[in-house]
PAZAPA-4460 file (N, C-alpha, C; in steps of 0.05 Angstrom, whole numbers, plus 32768, in hexadecimal, padded with zeros to 4 digits):
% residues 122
    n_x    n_y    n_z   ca_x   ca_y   ca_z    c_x    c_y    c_z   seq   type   mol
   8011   7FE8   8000   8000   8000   8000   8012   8019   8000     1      X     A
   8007   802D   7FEE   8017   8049   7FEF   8008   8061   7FF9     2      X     A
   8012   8061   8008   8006   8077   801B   8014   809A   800E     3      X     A
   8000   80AA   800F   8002   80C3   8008   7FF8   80D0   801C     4      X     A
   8006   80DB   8038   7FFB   80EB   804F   7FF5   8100   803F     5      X     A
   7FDC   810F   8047   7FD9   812A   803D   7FEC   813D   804B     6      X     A
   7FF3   8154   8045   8005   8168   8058   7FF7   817B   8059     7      X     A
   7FF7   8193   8063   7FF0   8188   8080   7FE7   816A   8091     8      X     A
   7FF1   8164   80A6   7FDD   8152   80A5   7FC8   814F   80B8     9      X     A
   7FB2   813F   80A9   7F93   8142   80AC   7F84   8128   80AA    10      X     A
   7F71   812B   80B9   7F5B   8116   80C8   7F47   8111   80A7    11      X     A
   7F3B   80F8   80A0   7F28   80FB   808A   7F0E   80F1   8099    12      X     A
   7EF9   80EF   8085   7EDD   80F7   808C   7EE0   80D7   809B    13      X     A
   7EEC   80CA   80A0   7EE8   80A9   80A7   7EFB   80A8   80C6    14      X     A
   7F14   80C2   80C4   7F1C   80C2   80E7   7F39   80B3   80DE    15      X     A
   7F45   80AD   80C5   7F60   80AA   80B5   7F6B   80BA   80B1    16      X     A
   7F83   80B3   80AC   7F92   80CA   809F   7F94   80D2   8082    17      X     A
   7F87   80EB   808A   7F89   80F1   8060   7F97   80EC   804D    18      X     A
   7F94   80DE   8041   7FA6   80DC   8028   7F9E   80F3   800F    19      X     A
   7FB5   80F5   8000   7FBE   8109   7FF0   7FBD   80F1   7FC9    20      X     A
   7FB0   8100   7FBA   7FC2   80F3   7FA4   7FD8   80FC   7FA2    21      X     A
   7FE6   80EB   7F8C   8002   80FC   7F86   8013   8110   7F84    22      X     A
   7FFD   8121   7F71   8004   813F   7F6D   800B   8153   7F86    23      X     A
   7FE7   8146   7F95   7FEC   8154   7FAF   8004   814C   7FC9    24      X     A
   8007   813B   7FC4   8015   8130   7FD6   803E   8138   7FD2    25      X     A
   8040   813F   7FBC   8059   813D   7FAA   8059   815B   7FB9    26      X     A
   8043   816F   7FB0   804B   8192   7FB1   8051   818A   7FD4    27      X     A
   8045   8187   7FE6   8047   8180   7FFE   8061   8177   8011    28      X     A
   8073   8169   8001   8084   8161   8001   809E   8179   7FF7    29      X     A
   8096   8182   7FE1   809F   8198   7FDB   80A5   81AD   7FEF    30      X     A
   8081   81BD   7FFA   807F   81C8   8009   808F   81C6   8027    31      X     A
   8091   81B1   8030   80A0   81A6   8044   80C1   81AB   8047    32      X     A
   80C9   81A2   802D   80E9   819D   8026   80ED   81C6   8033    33      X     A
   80E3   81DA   8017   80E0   81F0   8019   80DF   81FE   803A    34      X     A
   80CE   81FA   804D   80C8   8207   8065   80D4   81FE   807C    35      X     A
   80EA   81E9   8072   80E7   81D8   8097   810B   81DF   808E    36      X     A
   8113   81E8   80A7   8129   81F2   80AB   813D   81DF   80B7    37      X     A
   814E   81D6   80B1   8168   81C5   80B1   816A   81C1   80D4    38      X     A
   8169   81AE   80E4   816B   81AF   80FE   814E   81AE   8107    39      X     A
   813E   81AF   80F5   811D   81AF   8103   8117   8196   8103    40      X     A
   8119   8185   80FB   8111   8160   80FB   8129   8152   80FE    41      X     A
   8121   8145   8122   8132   8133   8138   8141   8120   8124    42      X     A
   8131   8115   8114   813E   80F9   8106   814D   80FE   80EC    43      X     A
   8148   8117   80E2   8154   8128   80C6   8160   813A   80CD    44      X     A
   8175   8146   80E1   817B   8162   80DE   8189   816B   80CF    45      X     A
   8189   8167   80AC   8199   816D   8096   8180   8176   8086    46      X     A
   8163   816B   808F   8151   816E   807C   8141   818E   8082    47      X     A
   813A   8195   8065   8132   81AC   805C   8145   81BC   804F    48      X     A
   813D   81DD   804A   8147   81ED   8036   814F   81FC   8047    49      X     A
   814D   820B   8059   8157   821D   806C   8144   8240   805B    50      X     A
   8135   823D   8050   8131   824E   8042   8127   826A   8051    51      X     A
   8118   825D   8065   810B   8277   8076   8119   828B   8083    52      X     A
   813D   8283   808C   8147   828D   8096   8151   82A2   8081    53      X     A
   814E   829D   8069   8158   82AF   805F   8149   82C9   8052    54      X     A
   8129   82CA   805B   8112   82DD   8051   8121   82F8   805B    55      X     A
   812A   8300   8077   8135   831E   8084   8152   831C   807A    56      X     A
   815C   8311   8068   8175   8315   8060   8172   832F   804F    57      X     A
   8188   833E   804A   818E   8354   8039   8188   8347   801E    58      X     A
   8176   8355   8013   817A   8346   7FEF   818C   8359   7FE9    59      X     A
   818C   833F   7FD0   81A6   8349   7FBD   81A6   832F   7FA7    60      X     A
   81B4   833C   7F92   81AD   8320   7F77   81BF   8305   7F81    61      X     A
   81CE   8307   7F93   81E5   82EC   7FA2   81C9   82E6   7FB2    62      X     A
   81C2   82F3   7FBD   81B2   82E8   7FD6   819C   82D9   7FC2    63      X     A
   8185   82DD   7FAF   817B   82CF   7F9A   818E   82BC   7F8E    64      X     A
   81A2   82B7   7F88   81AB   82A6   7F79   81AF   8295   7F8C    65      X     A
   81B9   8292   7FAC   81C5   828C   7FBB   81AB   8276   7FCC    66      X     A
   8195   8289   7FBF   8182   827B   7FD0   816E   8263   7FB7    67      X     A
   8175   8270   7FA2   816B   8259   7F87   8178   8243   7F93    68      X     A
   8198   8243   7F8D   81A4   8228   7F90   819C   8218   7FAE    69      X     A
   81A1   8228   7FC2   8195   8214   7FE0   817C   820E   7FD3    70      X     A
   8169   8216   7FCC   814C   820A   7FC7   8156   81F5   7FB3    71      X     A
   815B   81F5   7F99   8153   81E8   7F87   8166   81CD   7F93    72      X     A
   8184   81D0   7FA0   818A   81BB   7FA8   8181   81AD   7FBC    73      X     A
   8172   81BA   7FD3   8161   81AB   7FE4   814B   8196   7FDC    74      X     A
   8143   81A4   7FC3   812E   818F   7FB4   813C   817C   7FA7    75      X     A
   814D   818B   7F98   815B   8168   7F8D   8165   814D   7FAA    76      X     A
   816B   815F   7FB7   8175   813E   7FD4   815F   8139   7FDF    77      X     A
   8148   813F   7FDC   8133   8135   7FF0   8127   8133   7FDE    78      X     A
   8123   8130   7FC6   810F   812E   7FC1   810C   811F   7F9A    79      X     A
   8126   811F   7F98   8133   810F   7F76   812B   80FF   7F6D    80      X     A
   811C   80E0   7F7E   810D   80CE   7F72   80F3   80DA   7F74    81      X     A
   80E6   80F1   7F6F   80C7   80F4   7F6E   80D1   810B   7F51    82      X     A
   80DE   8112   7F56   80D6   8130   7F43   80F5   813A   7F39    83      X     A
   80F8   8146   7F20   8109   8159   7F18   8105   816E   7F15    84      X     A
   8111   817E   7F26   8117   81A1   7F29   8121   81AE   7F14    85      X     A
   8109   81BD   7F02   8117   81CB   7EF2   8124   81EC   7EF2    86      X     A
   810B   81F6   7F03   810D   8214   7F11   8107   8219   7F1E    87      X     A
   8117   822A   7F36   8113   8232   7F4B   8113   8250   7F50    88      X     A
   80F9   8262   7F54   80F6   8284   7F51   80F1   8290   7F70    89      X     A
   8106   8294   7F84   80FD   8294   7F91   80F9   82BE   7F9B    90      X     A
   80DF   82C2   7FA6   80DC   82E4   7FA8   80DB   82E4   7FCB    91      X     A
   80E9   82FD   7FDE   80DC   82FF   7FF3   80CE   831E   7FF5    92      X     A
   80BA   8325   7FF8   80B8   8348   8009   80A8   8349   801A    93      X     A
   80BB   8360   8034   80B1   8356   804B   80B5   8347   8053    94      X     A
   80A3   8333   8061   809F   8317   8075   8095   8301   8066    95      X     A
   8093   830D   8049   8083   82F7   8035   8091   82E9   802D    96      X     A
   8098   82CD   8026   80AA   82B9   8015   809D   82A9   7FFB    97      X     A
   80A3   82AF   7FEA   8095   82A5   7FD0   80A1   8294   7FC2    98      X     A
   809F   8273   7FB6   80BB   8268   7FAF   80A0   825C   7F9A    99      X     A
   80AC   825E   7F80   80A2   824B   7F64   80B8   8235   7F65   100      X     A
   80A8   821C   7F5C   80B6   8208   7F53   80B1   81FB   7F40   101      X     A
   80BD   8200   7F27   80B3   81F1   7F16   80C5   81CF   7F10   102      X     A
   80B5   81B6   7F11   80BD   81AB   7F0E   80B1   818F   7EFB   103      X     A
   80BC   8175   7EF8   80AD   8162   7EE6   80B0   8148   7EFA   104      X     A
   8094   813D   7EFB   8093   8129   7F14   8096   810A   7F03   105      X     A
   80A8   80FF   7F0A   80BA   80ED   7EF7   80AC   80D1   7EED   106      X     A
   809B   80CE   7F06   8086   80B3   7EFB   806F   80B8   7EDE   107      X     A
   806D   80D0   7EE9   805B   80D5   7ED8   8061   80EA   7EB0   108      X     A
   807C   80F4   7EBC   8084   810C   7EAF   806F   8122   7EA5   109      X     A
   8065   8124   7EC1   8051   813D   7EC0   8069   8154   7EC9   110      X     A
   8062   8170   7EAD   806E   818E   7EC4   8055   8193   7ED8   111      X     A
   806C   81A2   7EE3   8052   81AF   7F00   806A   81C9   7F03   112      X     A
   8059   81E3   7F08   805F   81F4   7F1E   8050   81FA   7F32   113      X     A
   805A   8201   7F44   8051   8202   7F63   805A   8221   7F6D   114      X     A
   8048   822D   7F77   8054   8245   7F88   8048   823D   7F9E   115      X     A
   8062   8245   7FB9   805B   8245   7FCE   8067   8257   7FD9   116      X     A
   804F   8262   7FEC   804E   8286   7FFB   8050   8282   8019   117      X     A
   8067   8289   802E   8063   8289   804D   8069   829C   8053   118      X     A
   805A   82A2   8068   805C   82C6   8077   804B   82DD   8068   119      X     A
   8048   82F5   807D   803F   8306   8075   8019   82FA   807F   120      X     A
   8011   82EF   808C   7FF8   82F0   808F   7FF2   82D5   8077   121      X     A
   7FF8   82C5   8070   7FF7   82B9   8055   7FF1   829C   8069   122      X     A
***
């Protein structure tokens, strides 16, 4: 059996754990890799992008380029047997964090882009 936790995760109308199809379950995973900061999970402390720490950094075009590559390579190690990373756009202003991903999910060779938005009331 292949289990697809939904992410967040969530109770279904039966008192289970939600399952996700693929698509959903893949951006989720995505979403995850992106927000969870390196030292935040006991059994992984290598896992995630570190990305949030870097929203109050000074921009500057190093600091974008600087922050493409940590993203797009965080997705390639966690995440290489599901999906290939083709672009990574990442915007911050303010407290807002905005990261596109475009990528092709390999079982299927479906493209997908994904934007995902944290902070700022969001």
């Amino acid at each position: 059996m292949n289990t697809r936790v939904h992410f967040p995760f969530q109770f279904d109308g039966r008192g289970r754990s939600r399952d996700d199809d693929e698509e959903a379950w893949i951006r989720g995973l995505i979403e995850q890799v992106l927000f969870t900061a390196p030292g935040e999970r006991v059994m992984r402390p290598d896992f995630g992008s570190g990305l949030r720490e870097l929203v109050f950094a000074p921009n500057s075009p190093e600091l974008a380029a600087t922050t493409q590559f940590l993203v797009q390579g965080a997705l390639q190690q966690w995440l290489a047997e599901l999906i290939t990373v083709e672009a990574v756009e990442v915007s911050a202003e303010d407290s807002r964090l905005a990261v596109s991903v475009q990528y092709v999910v390999r079982r299927t060779d479906t493209r997908r882009v994904e934007r995902f938005v944290r902070g700022g009331g969001t």
